[in-house]
Structure formats: structure tokens, C-alpha cells
N, C-alpha and C positions, 0 to 999 in steps of 0.2 A: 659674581662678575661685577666689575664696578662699571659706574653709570657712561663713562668714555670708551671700554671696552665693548658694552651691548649697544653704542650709535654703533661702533669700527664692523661690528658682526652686520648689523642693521644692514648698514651702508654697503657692506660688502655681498649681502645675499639679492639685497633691490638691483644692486651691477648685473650679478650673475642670469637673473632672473629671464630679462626681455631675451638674454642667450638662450635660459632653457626652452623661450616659447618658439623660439626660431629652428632650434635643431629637427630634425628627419622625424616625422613618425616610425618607429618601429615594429609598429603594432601588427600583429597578423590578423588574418579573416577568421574567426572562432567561430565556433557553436556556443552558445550559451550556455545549456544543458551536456555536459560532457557523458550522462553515462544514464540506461534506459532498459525496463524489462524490453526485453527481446517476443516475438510475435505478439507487439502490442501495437496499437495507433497511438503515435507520436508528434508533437508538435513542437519543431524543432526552430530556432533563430539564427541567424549567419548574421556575424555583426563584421560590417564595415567600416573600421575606424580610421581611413585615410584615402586620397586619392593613390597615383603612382607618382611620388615624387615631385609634388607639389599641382601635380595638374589631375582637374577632378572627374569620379567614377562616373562614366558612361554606359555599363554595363557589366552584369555579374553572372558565370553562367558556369550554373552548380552539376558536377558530373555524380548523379547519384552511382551506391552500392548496385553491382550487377544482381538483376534478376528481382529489381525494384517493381512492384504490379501494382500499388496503386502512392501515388505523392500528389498534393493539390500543392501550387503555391496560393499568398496571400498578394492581390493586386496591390499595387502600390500607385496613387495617381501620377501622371506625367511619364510611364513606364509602362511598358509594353514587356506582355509575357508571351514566352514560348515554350512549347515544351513537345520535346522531343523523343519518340517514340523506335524503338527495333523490334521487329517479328521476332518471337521466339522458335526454336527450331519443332515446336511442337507443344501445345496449348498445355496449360498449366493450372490447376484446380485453384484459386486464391479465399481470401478472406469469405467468406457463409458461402461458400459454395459454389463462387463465379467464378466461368473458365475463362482465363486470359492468354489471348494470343498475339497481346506486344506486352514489352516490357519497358519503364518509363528510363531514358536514356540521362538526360539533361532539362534542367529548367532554368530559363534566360531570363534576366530583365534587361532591357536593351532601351534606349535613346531620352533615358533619364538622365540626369543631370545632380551629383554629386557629387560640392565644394570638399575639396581635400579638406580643409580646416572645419568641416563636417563629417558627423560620422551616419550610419540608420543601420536600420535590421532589416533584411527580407527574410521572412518567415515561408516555413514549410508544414504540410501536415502529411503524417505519411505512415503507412504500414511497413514497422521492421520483420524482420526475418527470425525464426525460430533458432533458437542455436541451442545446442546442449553442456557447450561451457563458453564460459566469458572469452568474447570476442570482439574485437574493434573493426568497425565499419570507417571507411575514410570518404571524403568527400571535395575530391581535386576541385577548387574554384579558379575562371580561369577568371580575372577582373580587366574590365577594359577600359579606357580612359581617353582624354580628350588626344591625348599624346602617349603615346605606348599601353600597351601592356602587362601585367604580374600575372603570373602563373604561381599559386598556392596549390605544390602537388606533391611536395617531396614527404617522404614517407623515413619516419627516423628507423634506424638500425638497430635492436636492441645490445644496449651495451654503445653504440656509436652516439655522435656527436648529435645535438640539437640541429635540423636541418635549418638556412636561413629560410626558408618558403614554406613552410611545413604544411601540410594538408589540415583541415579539419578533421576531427577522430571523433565519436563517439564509441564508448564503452558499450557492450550490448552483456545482460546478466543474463541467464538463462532463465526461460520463461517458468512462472506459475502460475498458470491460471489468468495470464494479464492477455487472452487476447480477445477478450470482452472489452479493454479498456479503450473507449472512443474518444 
């Protein structure tokens, strides 16, 4: 490439450039960790990589796997946690031997303050579910924001198209021996 053709490339990707910092985030709410032995203790990440369309996260409020008995979030300061509990229809034996009679519904962080052109993690710790073959747990986030709302719930079809909103997935392998794993 001669030295007039790499200024014209030069010149022409420094133009491009301030356009690509300007465009839309795209980015979805993920798990970090996609895939996890099954009846183990899990510490799992929900990365938040934009507001809603330029205006920033106010709150994140993560709809766990049913029949969820024990999830801690990890506080974050300036953010207020909740978490949200349903009776089960009849107490349920859990991890060394405790009987559980709600089951953890949702965990919120609510009246924080998350610049779109910033991203963070809220982190979870939590007991998966025993499965006997490979199974995906999803985990609808609803994100809420100074000005609207996203909903990350959609759930892909196998064989169908990439959903725009897609839910968080973790992969669950079937257990051995991992539910000593703290």
C-alpha cells in the first residue's frame, strides 16, 4: 500500500470512527458464566452493558428459575435490594437438610443510578437445581431506566431466529458430585 493510499484508509477510518461511538448499543443483559454443574452453589454475573436508549439503568430486576430455594444478591452501594419471595404449595427438603417453605421469586436493585455510556455487573450467589441431562435455565431481566423500560425475556425457538431481547440462559450439565461445591 503506498504511503498516499494508508493517509486515504487513515483519514477515512478516523471519519468513520466518532459515527461508530455514536451508534445504538446492541448489546444484551448476559450471564458471564454461560454454562454450570447442576445441584451446585453458583456465582453467577448479569452484565449490564447500556441504559435504554441512551437514558441510564435505574434498576434491574432479575426473574429467577422456578422453584429457586436459596440465591443471595451481592449489594452494590447507592442501590437498594429486594427480593422477592412465593410460598410453595408445600415445604420442600433443600440444600443439608433445610425445609423450605417459600421459594426466591425475583431480586431487584432499584434507585441506582447507571450512565448508559456505562456498563457494571450485579452479581448473584445461588443454588442450581439437580437435572439429569443438560438443561437451560433462563432468567427474564426486566431493566428499568430513567425513561422507559427493556424487557430481556424472549426465549429463542430452536431452529428459529435469534430473538431481539433474548433472556439470559445458563447451560445446567448434570450433576456429579458438585453439590458440595460452595
Amino acid at each position: 500500500m503506498s504511503n498516499s493510499s494508508m493517509k486515504a484508509a487513515l483519514g477515512a477510518a478516523l471519519i468513520a470512527f466518532p459515527a461508530f461511538l455514536a451508534a445504538p448499543a446492541e448489546a444484551h443483559i448476559v450471564l458471564e458464566t454461560t454454562s454450570a454443574p447442576a445441584d451446585s452453589y453458583f456465582q453467577t454475573t448479569f452484565l449490564a452493558p447500556h441504559g435504554c436508549e441512551g437514558s441510564a439503568t435505574t434498576g434491574l430486576t432479575i426473574t429467577l428459575p422456578e422453584g429457586t430455594l436459596v440465591a443471595k444478591p451481592q449489594p452494590k452501594p447507592g442501590w437498594q435490594l429486594e427480593i422477592v419471595k412465593k410460598p410453595l404449595p408445600e415445604p420442600v427438603e433443600g440444600p443439608h437438610g433445610a425445609l423450605f417453605e417459600e421459594a426466591i421469586e425475583t431480586i431487584t436493585w432499584r434507585h441506582g443510578k447507571l450512565p448508559d455510556a456505562q456498563f457494571d455487573a450485579f452479581k448473584i450467589h445461588m443454588r442450581l437445581p439437580a437435572v439429569d441431562k443438560e438443561t437451560t435455565l433462563y432468567f427474564p431481566v426486566l431493566q428499568t431506566c430513567e425513561q422507559g423500560t427493556r424487557n430481556w425475556n424472549e426465549i429463542a425457538e430452536e431452529g428459529g431466529a435469534h430473538p431481539a431481547s433474548p433472556a439470559p440462559a445458563l447451560t445446567l450439565m448434570p450433576a456429579q458430585n458438585a453439590h458440595h461445591n460452595h
